[in-house]
C-alpha positions in Angstrom: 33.9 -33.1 -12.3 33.7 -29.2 -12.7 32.2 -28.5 -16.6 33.0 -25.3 -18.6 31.0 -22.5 -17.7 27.9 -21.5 -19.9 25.8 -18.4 -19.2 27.4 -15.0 -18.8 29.3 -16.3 -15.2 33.1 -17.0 -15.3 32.6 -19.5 -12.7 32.7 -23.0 -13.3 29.7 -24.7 -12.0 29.4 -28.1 -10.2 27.5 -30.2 -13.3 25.8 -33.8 -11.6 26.2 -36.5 -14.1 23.5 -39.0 -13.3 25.2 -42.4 -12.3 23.3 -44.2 -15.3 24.6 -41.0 -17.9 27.8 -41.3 -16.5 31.2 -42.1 -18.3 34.2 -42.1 -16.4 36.4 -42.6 -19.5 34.9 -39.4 -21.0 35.6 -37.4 -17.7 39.3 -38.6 -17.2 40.6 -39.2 -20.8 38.6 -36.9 -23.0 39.6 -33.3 -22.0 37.2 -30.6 -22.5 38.2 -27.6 -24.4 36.6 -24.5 -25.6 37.0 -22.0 -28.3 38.9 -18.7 -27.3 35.9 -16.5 -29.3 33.3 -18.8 -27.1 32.1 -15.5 -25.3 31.4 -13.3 -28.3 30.0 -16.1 -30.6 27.2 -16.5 -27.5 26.3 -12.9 -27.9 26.2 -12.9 -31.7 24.4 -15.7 -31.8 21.8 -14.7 -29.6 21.8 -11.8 -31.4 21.4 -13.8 -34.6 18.5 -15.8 -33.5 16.2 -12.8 -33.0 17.2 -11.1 -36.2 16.3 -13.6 -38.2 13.1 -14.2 -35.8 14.1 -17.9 -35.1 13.4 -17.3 -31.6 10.6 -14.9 -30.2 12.7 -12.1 -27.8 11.4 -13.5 -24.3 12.3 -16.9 -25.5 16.3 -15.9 -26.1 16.3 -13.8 -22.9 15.2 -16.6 -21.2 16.3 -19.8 -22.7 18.8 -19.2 -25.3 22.0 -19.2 -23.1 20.8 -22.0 -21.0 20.6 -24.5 -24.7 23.8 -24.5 -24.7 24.0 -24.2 -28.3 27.2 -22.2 -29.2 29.2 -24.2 -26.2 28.7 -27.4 -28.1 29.7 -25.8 -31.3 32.7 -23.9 -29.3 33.5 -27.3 -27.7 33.7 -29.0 -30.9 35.3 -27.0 -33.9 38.1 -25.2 -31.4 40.6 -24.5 -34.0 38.0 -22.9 -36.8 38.6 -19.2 -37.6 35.6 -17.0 -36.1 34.0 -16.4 -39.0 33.7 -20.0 -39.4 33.1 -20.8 -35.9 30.2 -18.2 -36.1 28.9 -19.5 -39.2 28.9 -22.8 -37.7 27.4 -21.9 -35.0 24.9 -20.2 -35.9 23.9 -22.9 -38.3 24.0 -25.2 -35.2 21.3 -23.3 -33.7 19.2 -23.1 -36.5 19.2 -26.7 -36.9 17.9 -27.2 -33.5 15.2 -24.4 -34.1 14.4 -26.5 -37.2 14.1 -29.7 -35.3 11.6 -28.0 -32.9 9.4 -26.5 -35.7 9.4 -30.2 -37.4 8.7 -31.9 -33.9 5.7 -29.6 -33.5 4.3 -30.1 -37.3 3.9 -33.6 -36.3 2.3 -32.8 -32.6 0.1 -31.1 -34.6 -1.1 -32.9 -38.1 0.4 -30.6 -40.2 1.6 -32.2 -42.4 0.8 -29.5 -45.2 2.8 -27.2 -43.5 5.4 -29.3 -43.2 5.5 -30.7 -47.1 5.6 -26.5 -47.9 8.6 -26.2 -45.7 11.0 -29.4 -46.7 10.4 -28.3 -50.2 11.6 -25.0 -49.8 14.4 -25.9 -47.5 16.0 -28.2 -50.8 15.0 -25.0 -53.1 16.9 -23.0 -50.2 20.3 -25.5 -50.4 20.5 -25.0 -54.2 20.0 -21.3 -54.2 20.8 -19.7 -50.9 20.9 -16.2 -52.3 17.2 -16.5 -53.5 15.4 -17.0 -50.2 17.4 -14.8 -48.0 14.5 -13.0 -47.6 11.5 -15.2 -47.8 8.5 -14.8 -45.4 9.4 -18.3 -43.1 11.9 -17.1 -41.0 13.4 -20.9 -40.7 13.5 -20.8 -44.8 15.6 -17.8 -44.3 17.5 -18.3 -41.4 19.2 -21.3 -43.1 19.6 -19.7 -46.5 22.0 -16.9 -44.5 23.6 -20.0 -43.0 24.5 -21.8 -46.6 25.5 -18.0 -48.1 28.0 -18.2 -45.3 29.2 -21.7 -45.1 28.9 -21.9 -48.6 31.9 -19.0 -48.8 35.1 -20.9 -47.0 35.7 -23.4 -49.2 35.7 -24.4 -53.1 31.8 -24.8 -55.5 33.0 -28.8 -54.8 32.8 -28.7 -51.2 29.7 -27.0 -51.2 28.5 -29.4 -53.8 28.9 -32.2 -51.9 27.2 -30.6 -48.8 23.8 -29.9 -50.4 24.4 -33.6 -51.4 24.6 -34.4 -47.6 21.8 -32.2 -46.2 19.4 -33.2 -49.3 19.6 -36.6 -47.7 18.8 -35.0 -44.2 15.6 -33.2 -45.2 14.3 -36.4 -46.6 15.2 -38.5 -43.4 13.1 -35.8 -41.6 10.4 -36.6 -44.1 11.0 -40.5 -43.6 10.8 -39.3 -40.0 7.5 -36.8 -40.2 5.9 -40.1 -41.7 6.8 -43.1 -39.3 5.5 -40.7 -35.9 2.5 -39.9 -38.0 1.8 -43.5 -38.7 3.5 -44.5 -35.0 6.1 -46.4 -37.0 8.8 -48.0 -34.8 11.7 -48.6 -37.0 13.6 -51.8 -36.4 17.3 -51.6 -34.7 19.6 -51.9 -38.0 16.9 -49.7 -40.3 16.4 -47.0 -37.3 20.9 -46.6 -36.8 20.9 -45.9 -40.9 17.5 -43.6 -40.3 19.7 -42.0 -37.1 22.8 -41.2 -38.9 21.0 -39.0 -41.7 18.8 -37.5 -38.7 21.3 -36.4 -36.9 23.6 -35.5 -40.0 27.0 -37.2 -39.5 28.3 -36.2 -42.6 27.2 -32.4 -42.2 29.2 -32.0 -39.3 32.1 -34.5 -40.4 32.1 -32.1 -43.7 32.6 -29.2 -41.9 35.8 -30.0 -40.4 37.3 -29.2 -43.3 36.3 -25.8 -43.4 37.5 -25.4 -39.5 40.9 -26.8 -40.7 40.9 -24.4 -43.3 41.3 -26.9 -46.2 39.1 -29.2 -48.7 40.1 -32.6 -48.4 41.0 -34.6 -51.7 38.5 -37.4 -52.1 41.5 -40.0 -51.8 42.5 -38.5 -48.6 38.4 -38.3 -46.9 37.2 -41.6 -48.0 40.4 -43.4 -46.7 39.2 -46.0 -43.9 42.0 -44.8 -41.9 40.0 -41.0 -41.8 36.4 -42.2 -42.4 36.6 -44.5 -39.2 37.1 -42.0 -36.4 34.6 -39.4 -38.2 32.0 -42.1 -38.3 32.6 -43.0 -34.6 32.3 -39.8 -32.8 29.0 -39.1 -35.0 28.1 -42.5 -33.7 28.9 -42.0 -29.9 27.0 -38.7 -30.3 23.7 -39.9 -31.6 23.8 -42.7 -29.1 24.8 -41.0 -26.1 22.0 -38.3 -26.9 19.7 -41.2 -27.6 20.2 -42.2 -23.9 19.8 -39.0 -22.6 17.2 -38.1 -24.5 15.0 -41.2 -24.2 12.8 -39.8 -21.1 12.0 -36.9 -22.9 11.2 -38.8 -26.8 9.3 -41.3 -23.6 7.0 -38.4 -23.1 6.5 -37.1 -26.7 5.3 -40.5 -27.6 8.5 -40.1 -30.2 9.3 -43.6 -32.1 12.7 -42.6 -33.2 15.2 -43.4 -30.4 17.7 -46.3 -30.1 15.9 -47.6 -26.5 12.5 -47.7 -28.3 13.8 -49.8 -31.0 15.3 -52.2 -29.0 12.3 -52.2 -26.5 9.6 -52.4 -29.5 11.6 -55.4 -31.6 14.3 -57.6 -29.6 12.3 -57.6 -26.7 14.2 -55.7 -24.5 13.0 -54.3 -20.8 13.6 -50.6 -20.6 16.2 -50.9 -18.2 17.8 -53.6 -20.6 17.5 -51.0 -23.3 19.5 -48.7 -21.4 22.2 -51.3 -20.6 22.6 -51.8 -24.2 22.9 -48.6 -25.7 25.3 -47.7 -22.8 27.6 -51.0 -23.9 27.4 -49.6 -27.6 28.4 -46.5 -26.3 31.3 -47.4 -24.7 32.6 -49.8 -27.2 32.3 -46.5 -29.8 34.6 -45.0 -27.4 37.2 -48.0 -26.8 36.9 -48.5 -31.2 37.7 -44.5 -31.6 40.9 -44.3 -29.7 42.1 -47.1 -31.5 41.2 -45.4 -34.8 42.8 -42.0 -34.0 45.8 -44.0 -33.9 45.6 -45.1 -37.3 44.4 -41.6 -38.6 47.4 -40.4 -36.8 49.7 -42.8 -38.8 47.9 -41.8 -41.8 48.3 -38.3 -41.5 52.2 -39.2 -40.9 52.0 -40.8 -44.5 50.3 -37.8 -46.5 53.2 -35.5 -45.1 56.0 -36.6 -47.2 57.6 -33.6 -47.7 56.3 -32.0 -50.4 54.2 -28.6 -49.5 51.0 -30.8 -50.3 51.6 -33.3 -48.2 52.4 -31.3 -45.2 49.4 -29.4 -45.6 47.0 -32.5 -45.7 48.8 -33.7 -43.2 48.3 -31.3 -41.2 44.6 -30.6 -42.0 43.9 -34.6 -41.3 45.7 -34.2 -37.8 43.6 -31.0 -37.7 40.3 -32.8 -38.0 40.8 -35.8 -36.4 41.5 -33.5 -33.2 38.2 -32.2 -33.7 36.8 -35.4 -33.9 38.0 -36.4 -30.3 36.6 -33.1 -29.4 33.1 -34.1 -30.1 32.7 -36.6 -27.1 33.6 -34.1 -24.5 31.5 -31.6 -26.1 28.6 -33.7 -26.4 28.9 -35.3 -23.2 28.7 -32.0 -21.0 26.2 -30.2 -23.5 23.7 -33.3 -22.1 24.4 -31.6 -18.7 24.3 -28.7 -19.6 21.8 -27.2 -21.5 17.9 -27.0 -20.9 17.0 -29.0 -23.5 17.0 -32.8 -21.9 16.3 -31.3 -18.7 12.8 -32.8 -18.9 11.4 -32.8 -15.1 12.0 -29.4 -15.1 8.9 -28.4 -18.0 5.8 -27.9 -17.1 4.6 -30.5 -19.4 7.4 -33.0 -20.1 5.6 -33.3 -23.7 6.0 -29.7 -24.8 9.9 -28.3 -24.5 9.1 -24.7 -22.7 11.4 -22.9 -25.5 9.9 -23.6 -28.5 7.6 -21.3 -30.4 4.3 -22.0 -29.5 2.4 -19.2 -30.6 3.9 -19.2 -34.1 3.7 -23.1 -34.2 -0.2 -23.0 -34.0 -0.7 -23.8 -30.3 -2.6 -22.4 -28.2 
C-alpha cells in the first residue's frame, strides 16, 4: 500500500505496515485523503513551532517534518477552511510538544514544575489574551492557539471547549501521579482515564468549526451523532495504544491499554496484543454501522427549511471527518518518527524532545 507523501518529496513512498499493526479493512475501505493547503500548513507550522520556541531550530530542521504532525491534522479535518486548518494544526503540534514536556517532568521528579505549569495552562484556557506573552513558551504557545480557535465560532462553543480541555489537564495530572507512584490503572478505570488523555471531545469539538457551524445541543448529543464521534476517538487511542506499547514498554509508562490488561486480567503480552487488536477491529465493524445511522440522521435534520439543510449538511460534514480519522491515524503510525522506537538511540528518551530545556543533561 503506497501512503501520502510527508517531507518536502512529491513522491509517494512505499510505507511497511508490520503484519501485527496491520489492518486490511483500513487499507481497502478507508481511503486516505489530504488537505489541498497540506503543503503550506507544513511550512507554517514549522515555522510556528520555532517562533513560539516550542521546538529548538535543529530539532524542527531535523525532526519536525518527519512527526508527521500537520499530515494527521491535514488527513483528518480535509474540508476546514485554512485558517482553521492552520489553527488546528498548529494546536495539534503543540499538544504533542506538551505531551513531551509532561512525559519528561515525570522522568525527572519534577513535579513542582509540573504543578506551576497545569495551573497556568487552566489560567491560559480562561484568558488566552493574558498569557500570549508569558515566559514558558508552552504557556504561550497554547494561549495563541485558544486566541485563534477561540475566533471561528460563537463564546458557547468556546465555553464548552475550555470545559473539555479543563478535564484534559487534570487527567494529565491524574496521569503525572499514577507513573510517579507506578500506578497501573485497571482496564475499565484506564479506557475512561484514556479518553480524557487523549481528548476525544477536543477533537470531536472541533469538527464543528471545520464544518463551519456550531452544532445545537439537540443535534451533538443525539446517539445517532455521538456514536460515530466516540468510535473513531476510540479506534484512535487504541490503535496508537498498540503501536505505541514498545515505546510506553521502554519508558516504564503505566498508561497503555496492553499494560492494563497484562498487569490485571492476567494477560501474556502477546495476548494483550491480540486483544486490543479484536477491540480495534470491532470499533471499526461498530463505526460503519453508525455512519449509517448518522447518515439517516442528517437526512432527518434537512427538512427543508434553511436550518435544516444547513445542519444537515454540517452533520454529513463531520461525520465525514470522522471516517477520516482512521485513515489518518492509521498511516501517521507509519509514518512519522515518533513510534519509530528502534531507531533512538535510547528507546527511553524520544531524540526530538527538548532536552536541554527539559533539565537533562
Amino acid at each position: 500500500m503506497h501512503a501520502l507523501p510527508h517531507g518536502t518529496t512529491s513522491t509517494p513512498m512505499a510505507v511497511a505496515v508490520p503484519p501485527s499493526l496491520a489492518l486490511p479493512v483500513i487499507e481497502e475501505s478507508f481511503p486516505r485523503h489530504l488537505h489541498p493547503y497540506w503543503p503550506q500548513l507544513q511550512e507554517k507550522t514549522r515555522r510556528w513551532l520555532l517562533e513560539k520556541r516550542l521546538m529548538p531550530a535543529d530539532k524542527v530542521a531535523e525532526y519536525a517534518d518527519g512527526l508527521c504532525y500537520t499530515d494527521l491534522m491535514a488527513g483528518y479535518y480535509t474540508g476546514a477552511p485554512d485558517d482553521v486548518l492552520q489553527a488546528i494544526a498548529d494546536y495539534s503540534a503543540w499538544f504533542f510538544v506538551w505531551d513531551d514536556r509532561h512525559d519528561r517532568d515525570i522522568v525527572h521528579g519534577r513535579a513542582a514544575d509540573w504543578r506551576r505549569l497545569r495551573s497556568r495552562l487552566h489560567t491560559a484556557l480562561d484568558s488566552p489574551q493574558r498569557q500570549l506573552n508569558h515566559q514558558d513558551p508552552v504557556v504561550a504557545g497554547f494561549a495563541d492557539s485558544m486566541v485563534r480557535l477561540y475566533s471561528f465560532l460563537p463564546p458557547t462553543w468556546n465555553a464548552r471547549f475550555a470545559r473539555h480541555f479543563h478535564a484534559v489537564i487534570e487527567a494529565y495530572d491524574r496521569e503525572f501521579r499514577n507513573r510517579t507512584e507506578g500506578y497501573v490503572p485497571g482496564v475499565e478505570e484506564y479506557l475512561g482515564l484514556r479518553r480524557l488523555t487523549f481528548a476525544h471531545w477536543i477533537w470531536t469539538d472541533l469538527l464543528e468549526p471545520s464544518a463551519g457551524l456550531e452544532l445545537p445541543d439537540a443535534v451533538r448529543k443525539d446517539p445517532a451523532y455521538r456514536r460515530p464521534a466516540l468510535l473513531s476517538q476510540e479506534f484512535a487511542a487504541w490503535y496508537n495504544d498498540l503501536c505505541s506499547l514498545p515505546k510506553e514498554i521502554a519508558g516504564d509508562e503505566v498508561h497503555n491499554l496492553g499494560i492494563s490488561l497484562v498487569t490485571h486480567e492476567g494477560m501474556t503480552l502477546e495476548e494483550a496484543v491480540g486483544d486490543i487488536r479484536r477491540r480495534i477491529e470491532e470499533c471499526i465493524t461498530e463505526f460503519i454501522e453508525a455512519e449509517r445511522a448518522a447518515e439517516r440522521f442528517a437526512d432527518g435534520l434537512d427538512d427543508g427549511t434553511a436550518r435544516g439543510k444547513e445542519l444537515g449538511a454540517a452533520v454529513r460534514a463531520c461525520v465525514g471527518t470522522m471516517r477520516n480519522w482512521f485513515s489518518s491515524v492509521y498511516w501517521f503510525h507509519h509514518e512519522s518518527g515518533r513510534y519509530m522506537v528502534d531507531s533512538w538511540a535510547d528507546r527511553s528518551t524520544p531524540p526530538y524532545v527538548n532536552n536541554e530545556a527539559a533539565g537533562e543533561k
